[in-house]
C-alpha positions in Angstrom: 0.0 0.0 0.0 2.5 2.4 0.3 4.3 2.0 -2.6 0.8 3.3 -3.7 1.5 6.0 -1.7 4.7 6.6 -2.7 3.8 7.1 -6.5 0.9 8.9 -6.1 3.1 11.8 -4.2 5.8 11.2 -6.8 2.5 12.3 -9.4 1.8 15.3 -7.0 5.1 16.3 -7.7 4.8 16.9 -11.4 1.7 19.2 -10.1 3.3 21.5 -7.5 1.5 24.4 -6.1 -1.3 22.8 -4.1 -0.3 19.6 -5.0 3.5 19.8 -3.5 2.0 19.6 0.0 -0.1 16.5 -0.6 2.7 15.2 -2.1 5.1 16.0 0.7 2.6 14.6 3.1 2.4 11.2 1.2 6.1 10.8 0.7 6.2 11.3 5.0 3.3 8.8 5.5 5.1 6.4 2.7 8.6 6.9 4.4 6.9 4.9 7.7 8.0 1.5 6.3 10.2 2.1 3.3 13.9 3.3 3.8 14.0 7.6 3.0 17.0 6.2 1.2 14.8 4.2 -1.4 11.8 5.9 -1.1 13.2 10.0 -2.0 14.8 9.1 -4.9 11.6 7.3 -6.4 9.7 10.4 -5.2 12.0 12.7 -7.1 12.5 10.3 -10.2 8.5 10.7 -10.2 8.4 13.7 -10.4 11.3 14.6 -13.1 9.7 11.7 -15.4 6.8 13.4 -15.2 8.3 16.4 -15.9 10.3 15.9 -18.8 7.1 14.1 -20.4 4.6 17.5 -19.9 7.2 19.0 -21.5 7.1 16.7 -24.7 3.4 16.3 -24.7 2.0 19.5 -23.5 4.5 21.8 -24.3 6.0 20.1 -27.6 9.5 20.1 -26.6 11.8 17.3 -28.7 11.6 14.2 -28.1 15.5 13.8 -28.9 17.4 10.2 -28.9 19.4 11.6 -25.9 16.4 12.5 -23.9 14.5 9.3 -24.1 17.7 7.3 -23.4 18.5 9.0 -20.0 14.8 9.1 -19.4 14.6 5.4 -19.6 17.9 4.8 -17.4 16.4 7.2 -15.1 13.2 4.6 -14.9 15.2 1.8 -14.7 17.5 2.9 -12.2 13.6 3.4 -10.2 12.8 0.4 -10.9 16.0 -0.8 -9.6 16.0 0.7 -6.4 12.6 -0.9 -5.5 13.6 -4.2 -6.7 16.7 -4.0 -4.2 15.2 -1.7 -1.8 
């Protein structure tokens, strides 16, 4: 359930504003049984995955070789954490 949590307040993150705090409240009430040390950097990767695809989709920005390729190490290094986390 709260790995749930935990990507629901990594989605917040990609809405700030109003959204920030319910995302920083779910991160905390996630962070009560998985490590801050697995559980951050899948909140943040959230968040910068979901930025980077607004910015392709909403806001047409180039969806370059480059850019997918970190974006899908980035994901699989999230992946990776939960699967060893």
């Amino acid at each position: 359930m709260n790995w749930i949590i935990l990507i629901i307040a990594g989605l917040c993150e990609t809405g700030f504003g109003l959204l920030y705090v319910l995302s920083a409240v779910l991160l905390a009430k996630a962070t009560q049984t998985i490590p801050i040390g697995v559980a951050y950097p899948v909140w943040t990767g959230i968040g910068a995955v979901g930025a980077v695809l607004l910015g392709i989709f909403v806001f047409h920005e180039p969806a370059t070789f480059w850019r997918v390729f970190f974006l899908s190490t980035l994901i699989l290094s999230i992946v990776g954490l939960k699967i060893v986390g």
